[in-house]
N, C-alpha and C positions, 0 to 999 in steps of 0.2 A: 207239352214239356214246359216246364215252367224256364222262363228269362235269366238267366245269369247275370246279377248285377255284382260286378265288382265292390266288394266294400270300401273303406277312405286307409283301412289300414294297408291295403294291398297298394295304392300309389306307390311311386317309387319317390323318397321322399331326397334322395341325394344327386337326383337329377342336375343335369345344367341350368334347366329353366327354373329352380325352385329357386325364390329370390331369399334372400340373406334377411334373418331378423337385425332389424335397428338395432345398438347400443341405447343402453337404458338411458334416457335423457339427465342430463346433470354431470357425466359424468365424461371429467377430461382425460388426455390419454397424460400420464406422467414423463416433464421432462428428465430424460437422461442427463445425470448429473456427467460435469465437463470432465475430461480423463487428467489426471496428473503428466505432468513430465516431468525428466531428471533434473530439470532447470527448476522447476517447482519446487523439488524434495531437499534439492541445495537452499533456496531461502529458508526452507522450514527447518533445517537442519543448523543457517547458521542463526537464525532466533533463538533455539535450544540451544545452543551455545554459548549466544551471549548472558542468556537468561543463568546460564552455568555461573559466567563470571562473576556477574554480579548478586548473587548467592540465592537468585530464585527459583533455583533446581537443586539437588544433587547429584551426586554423579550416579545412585540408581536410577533416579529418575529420568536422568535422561538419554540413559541405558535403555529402560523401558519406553521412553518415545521414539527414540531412533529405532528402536524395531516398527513401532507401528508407520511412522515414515517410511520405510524403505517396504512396508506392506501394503500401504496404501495404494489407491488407485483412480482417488477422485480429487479434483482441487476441495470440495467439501470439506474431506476424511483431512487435509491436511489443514485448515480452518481450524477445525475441532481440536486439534493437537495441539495448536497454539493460542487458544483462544482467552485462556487465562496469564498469556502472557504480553499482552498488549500494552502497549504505555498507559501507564499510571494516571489517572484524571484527578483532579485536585477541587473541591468543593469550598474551600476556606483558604486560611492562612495567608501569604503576602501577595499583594497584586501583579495580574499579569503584565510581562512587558508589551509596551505597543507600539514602539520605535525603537529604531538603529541610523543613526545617518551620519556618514563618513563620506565630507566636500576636505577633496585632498588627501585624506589619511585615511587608511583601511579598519573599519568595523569587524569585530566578531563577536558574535553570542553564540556560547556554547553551553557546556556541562550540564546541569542541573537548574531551568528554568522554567517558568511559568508562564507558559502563552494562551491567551485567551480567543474568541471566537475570529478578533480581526489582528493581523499584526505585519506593518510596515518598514521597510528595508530599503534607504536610500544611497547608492556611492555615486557620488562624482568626480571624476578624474581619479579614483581609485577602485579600490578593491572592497569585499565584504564577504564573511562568510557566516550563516544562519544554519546553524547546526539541531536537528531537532532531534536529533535518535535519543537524547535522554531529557527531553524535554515534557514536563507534565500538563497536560490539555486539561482545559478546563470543560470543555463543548466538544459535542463528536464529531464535528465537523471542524477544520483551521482552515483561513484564507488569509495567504503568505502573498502580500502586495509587494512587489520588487521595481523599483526603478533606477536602470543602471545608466550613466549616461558618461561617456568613453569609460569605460570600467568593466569588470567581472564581478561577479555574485555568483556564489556556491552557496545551492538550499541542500543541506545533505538532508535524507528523509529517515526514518525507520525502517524495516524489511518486513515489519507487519501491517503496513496501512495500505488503503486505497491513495494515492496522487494522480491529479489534473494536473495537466498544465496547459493556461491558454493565454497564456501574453503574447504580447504585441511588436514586431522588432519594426526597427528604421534603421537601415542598415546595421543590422546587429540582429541580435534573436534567443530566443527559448532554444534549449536545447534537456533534452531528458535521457538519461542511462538504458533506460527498460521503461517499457509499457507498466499501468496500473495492475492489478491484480483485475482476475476475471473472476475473482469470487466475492461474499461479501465478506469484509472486513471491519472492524467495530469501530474506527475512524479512518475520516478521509481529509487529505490537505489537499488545498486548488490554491497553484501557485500560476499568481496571475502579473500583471505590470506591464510595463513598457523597456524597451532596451534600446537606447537610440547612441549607434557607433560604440554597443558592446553590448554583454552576453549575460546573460543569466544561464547558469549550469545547472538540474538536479539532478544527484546522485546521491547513492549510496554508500561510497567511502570517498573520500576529498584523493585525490590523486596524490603520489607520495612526495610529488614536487611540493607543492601545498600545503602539503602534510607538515614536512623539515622547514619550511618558513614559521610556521607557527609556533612549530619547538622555539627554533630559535627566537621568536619574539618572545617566547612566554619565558626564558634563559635569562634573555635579556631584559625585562624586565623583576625579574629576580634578582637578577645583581644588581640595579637598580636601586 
């Protein structure tokens, strides 16, 4: 009688002991992009907003984004949405500012300015406020040097950037509204300094106390 050799097909090939072929070399596993949340879809929401006001949307348009915001579900998908609406970069035209300093009397730069890669912010025995939400970058990157000494400084920022913030207190300190964006953003401000016996704020809207002081200076200096 001839020998019965089993063939290679008859193995059982889904056994426990049959070891697991390798992943093809080269090839990484893809990270899962970060989930959105409602606190997310509200920045992104009030970018298209603004972007309404001052006439970089219509109001289809931003009809059609706000659908796609409240479908979204990645911080990416929300990137993407607003990515053509980032603050304005400036190539030419009038030089950037690169100081503010107010010993005894309160500084503000606001509205419509041109800040370049470095730009410095000093109060002493007073106040200051550095407004950057409609401010035009020249470099994708801003480093807003602040030194406040007994005083306050309010950096208000944009709602589409990355911001650092690593300054230095001596009794006094850095303080920030919200963490940076954990996705990538097409610029970034790093607001850095020193605060000695006062505060350097970033935020996103100046407090409404803050707010009604500025009317009123900017009032009063109208009748002026």
């Amino acid at each position: 009688m001839d020998n019965f050799q089993p063939s290679e097909a008859s193995h059982d090939e889904s056994g426990p002991g049959k070891a697991l072929s390798p992943e093809p070399a080269g090839i990484v596993p893809a990270t899962p992009a970060l989930r959105a949340s409602d606190a997310d879809r509200e920045r992104t929401v009030a970018i298209l907003q603004a972007a309404l006001a001052d006439g970089r949307l219509s109001h289809g348009e931003l009809e059609q984004r706000l659908e796609r915001v409240y479908g979204a579900t990645s911080k990416n998908e929300l990137a993407e949405i607003s990515a053509d609406l980032q603050p304005a970069q400036w190539s030419g035209g009038s030089s950037a500012v690169s100081k503010d300093v107010g010993v005894m009397n309160d500084f503000v730069r606001k509205g419509r300015w041109k800040v370049g890669r470095k730009y410095k912010g000093t109060a002493v025995i007073s106040s200051g406020v550095i407004d950057l939400r409609d401010a035009d970058f020249t470099e994708p990157e801003t480093t807003i040097h602040v030194n406040s000494w007994i005083g306050t400084v309010y950096v208000v920022v944009p709602e589409n950037v990355d911001v650092q913030v690593t300054g230095t207190g001596i009794l006094g300190g850095f303080k920030q509204d919200r963490e940076g964006t954990n996705y990538a953003a097409t610029h970034r401000i790093n607001v850095t300094g020193m605060a000695v016996g006062g505060s350097v704020l970033v935020v996103h809207e100046l407090p409404d106390d803050k707010q009604r002081k500025l009317l009123k200076r900017e009032q009063k200096s109208i009748g002026n």
